[in-house]
N, CA, C and O of each residue as an XYZ file, in Angstrom:
416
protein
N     -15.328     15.839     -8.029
C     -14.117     15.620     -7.266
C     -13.262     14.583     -7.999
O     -13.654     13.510     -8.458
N     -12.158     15.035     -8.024
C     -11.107     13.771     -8.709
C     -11.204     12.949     -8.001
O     -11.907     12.993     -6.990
N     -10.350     11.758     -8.450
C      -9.893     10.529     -7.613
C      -8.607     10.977     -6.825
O      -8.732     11.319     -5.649
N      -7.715     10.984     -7.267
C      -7.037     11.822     -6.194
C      -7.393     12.524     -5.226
O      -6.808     12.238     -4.181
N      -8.206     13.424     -5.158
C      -8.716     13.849     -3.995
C      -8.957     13.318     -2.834
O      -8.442     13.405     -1.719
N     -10.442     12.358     -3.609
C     -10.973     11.366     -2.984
C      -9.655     10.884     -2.021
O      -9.520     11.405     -0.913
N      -8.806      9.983     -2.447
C      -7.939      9.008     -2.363
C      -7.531      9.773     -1.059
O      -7.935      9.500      0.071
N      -6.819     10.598     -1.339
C      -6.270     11.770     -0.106
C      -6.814     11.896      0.661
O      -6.340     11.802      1.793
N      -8.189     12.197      0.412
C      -9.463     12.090      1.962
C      -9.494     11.105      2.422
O      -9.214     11.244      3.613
N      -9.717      9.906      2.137
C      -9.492      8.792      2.448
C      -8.791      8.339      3.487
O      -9.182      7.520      4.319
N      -7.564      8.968      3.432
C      -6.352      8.821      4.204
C      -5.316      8.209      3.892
O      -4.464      7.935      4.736
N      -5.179      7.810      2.331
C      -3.802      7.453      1.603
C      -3.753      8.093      0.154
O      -4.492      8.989     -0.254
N      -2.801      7.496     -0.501
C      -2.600      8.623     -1.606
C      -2.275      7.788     -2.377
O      -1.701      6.795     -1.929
N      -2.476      7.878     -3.512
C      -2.170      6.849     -5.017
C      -0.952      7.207     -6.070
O      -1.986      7.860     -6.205
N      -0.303      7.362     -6.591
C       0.102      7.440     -7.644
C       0.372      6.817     -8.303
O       0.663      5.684     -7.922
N       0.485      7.284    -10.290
C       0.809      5.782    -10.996
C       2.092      5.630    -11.539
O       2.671      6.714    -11.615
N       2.661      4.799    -11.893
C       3.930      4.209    -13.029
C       3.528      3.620    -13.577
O       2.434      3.088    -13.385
N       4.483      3.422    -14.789
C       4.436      2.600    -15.800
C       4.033      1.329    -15.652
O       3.254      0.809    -16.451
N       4.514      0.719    -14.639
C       4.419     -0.659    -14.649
C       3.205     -1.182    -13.608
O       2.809     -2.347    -13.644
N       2.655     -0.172    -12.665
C       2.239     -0.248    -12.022
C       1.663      0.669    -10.972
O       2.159      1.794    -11.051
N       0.625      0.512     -9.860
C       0.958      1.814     -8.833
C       1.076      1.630     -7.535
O       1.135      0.503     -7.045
N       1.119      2.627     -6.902
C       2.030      3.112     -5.749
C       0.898      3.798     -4.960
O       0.458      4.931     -5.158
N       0.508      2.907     -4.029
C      -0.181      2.818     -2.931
C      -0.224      3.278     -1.414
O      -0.460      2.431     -0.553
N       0.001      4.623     -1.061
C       0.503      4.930      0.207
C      -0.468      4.771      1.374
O      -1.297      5.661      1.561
N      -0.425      3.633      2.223
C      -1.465      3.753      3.139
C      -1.187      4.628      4.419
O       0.016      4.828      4.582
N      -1.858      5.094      5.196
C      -1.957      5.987      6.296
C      -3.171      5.568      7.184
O      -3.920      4.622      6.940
N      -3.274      6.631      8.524
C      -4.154      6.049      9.717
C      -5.780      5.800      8.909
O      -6.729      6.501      9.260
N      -5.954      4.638      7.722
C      -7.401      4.981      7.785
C      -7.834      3.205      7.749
O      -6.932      2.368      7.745
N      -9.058      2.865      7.727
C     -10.211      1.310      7.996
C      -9.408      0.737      6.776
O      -9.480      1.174      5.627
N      -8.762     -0.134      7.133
C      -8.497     -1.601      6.686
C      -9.099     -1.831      5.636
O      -8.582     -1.634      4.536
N     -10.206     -2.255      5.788
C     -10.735     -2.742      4.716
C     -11.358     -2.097      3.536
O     -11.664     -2.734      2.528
N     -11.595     -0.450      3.722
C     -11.910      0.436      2.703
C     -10.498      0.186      1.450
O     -10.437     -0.169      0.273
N      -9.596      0.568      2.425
C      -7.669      1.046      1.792
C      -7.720     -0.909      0.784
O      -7.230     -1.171     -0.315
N      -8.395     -1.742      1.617
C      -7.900     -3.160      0.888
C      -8.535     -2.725     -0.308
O      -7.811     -2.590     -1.294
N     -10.187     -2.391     -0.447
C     -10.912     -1.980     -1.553
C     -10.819     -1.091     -2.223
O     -11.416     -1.160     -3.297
N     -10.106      0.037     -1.938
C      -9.433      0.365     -2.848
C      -8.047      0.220     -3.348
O      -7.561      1.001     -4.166
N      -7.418     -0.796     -2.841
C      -5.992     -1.490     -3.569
C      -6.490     -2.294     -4.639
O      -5.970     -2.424     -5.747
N      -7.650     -2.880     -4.175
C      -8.321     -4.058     -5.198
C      -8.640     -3.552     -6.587
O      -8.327     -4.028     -7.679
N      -9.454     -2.295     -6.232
C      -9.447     -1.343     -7.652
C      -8.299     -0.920     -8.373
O      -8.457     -1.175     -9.567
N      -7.307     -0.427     -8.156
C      -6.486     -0.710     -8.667
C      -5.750     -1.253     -9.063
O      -5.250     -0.926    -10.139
N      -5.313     -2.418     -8.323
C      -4.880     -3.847     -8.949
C      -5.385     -4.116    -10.190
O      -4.646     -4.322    -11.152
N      -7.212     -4.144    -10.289
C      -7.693     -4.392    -11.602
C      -7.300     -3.791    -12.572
O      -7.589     -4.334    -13.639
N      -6.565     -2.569    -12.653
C      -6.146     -1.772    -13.525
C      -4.580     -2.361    -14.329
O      -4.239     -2.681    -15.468
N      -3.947     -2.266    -12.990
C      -2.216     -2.970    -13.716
C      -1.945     -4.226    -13.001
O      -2.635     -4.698    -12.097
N      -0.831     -4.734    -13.519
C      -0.173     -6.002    -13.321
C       0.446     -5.984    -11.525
O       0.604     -7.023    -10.883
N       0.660     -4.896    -11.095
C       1.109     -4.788     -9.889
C       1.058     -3.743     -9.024
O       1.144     -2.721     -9.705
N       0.972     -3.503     -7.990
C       0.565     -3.013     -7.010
C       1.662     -2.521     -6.418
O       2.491     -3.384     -6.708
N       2.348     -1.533     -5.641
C       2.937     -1.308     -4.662
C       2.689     -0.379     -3.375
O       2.799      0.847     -3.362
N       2.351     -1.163     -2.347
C       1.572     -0.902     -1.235
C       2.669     -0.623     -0.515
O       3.456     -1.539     -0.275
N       3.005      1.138      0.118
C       3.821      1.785      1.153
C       3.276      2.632      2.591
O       2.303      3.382      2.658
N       4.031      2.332      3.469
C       3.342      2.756      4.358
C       4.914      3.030      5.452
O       5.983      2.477      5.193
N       4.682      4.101      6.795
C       5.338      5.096      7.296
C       4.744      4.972      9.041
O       3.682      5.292      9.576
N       5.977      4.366      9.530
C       5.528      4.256     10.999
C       4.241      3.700     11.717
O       4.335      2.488     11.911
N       3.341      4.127     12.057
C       2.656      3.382     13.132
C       1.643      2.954     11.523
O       0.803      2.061     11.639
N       1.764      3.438     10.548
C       0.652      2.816      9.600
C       1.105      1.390      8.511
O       0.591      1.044      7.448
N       2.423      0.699      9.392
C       2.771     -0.372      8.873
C       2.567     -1.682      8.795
O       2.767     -2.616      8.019
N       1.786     -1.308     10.574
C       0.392     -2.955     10.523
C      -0.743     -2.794      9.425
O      -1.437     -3.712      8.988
N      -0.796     -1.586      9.095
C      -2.506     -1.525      7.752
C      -2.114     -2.204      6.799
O      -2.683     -3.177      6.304
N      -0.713     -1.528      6.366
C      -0.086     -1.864      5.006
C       0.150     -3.510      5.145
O       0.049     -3.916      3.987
N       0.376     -4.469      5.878
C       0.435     -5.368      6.110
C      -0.779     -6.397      5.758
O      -0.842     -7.385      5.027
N      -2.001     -5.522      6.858
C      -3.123     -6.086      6.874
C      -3.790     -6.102      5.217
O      -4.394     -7.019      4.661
N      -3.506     -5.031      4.805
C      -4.299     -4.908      3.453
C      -3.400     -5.808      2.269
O      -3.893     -6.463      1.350
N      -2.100     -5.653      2.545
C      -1.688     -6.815      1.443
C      -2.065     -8.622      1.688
O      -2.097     -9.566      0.899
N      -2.275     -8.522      2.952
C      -2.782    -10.353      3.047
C      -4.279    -10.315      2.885
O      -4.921    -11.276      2.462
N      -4.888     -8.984      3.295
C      -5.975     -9.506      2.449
C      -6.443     -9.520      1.421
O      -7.440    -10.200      1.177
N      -5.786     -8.692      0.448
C      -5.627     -8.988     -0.911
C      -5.126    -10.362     -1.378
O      -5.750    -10.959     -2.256
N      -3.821    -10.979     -0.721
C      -3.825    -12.176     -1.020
C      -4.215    -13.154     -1.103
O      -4.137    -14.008     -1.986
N      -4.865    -13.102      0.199
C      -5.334    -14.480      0.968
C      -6.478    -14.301      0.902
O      -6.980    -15.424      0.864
N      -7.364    -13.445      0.855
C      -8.972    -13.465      0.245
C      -9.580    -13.026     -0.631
O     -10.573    -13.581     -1.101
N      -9.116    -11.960     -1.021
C      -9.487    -10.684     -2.422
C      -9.632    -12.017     -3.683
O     -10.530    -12.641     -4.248
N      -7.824    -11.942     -3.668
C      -7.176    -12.674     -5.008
C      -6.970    -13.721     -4.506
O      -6.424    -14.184     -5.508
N      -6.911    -14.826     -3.550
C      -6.911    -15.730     -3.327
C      -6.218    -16.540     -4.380
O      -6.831    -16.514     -5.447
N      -5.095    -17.268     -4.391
C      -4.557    -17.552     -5.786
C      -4.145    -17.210     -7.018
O      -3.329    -17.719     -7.787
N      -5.064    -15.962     -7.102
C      -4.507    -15.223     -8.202
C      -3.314    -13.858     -8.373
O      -2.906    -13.235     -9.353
N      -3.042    -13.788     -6.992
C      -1.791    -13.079     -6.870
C      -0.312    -13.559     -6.188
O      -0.079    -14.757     -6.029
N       0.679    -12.497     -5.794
C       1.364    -13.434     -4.948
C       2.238    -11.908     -4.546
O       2.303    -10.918     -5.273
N       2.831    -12.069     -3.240
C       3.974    -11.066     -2.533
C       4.774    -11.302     -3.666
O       4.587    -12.389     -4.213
N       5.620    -10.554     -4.155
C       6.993    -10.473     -4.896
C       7.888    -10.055     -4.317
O       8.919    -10.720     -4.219
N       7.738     -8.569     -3.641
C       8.571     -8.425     -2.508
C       8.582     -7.620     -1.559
O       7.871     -6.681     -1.917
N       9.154     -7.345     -0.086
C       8.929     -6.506      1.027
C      10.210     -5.887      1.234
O      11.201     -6.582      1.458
N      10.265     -4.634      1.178
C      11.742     -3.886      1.371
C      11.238     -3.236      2.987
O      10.161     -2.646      2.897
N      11.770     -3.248      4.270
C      11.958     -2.500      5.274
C      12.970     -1.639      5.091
O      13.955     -1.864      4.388
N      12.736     -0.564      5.762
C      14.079      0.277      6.117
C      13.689      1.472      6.979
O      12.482      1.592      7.188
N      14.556      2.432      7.547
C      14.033      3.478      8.345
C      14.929      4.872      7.264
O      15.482      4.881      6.165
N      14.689      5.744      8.185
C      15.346      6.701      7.518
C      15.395      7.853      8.901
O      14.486      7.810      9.730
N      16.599      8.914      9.048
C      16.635      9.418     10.552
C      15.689     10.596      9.725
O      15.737     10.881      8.528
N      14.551     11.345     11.117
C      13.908     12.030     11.003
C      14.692     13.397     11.550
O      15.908     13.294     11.708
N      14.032     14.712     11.855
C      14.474     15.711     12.485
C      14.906     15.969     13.725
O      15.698     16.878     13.975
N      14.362     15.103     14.676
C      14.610     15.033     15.680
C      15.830     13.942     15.862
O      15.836     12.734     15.623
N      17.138     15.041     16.508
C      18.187     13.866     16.767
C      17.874     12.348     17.760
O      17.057     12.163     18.663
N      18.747     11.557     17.236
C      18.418     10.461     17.737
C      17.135      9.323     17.010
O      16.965      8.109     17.122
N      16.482     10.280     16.338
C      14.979      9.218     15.724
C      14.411      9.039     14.213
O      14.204      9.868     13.328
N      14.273      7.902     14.256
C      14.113      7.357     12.963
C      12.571      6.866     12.646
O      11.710      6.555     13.469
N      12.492      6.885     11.411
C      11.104      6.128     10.752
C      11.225      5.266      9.872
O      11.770      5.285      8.769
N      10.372      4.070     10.744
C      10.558      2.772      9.729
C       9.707      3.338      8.452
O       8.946      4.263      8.735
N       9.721      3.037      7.486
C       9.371      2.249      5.711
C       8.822      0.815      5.702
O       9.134     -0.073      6.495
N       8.073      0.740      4.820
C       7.734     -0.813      4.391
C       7.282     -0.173      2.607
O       6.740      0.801      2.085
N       7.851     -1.311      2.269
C       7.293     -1.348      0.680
C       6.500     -2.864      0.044
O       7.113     -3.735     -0.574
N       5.276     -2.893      0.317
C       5.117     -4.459     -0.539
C       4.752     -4.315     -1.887
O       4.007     -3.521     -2.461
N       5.473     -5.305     -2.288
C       5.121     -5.738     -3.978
C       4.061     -6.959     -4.086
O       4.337     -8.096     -3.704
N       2.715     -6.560     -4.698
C       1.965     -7.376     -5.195
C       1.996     -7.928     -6.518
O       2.062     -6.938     -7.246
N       1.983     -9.151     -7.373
C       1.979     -9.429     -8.376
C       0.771    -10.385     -8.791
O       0.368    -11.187     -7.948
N       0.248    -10.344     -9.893
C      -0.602    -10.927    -10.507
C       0.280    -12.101    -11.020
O       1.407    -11.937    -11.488
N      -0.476    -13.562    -10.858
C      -0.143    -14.613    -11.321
C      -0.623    -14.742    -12.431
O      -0.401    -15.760    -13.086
């Protein structure tokens, strides 16, 4: 089984860039999604952890604990973009979150 796969079963999805990757979290355990952000972190200089409506407390939870206990000092927020975007249904929207992790 690829990693991708995996990742997808999981309940988020990975992809990479150049500079870094791109972390989509969804409804899955906290602390698996932190352990595997952590793995990848080890890979590049930065992280970008996204997440889509009700899965924006995970994305939250998993970037402070990367900070504040994982990497403890050795990383830091760079930056948090909010925004929504209108869905299909008139009248309703979906929040976005984007965090930027950086290696110190």
């Amino acid at each position: 089984m690829l990693m991708e796969e995996s990742k997808e079963r999981a309940g988020h999805e990975q992809t990479e860039e150049s500079k870094g990757s791109v972390m989509e979290i969804r409804n899955d355990p906290v602390m698996q999604s932190a352990l595997d952000a952590l793995e990848i972190f080890g890979k590049y200089h930065e992280i970008i952890i996204k997440a889509r409506g009700n899965s924006i407390p995970n994305a939250v939870a998993v970037a402070n604990i990367l900070k504040d206990n994982m990497l403890k000092g050795k990383s830091k927020i760079h930056k948090i973009t909010v925004d929504s975007e209108p869905i299909q249904e008139m009248g309703r929207t979906m929040s976005n979150i984007e965090i930027i992790l950086k290696k110190i």
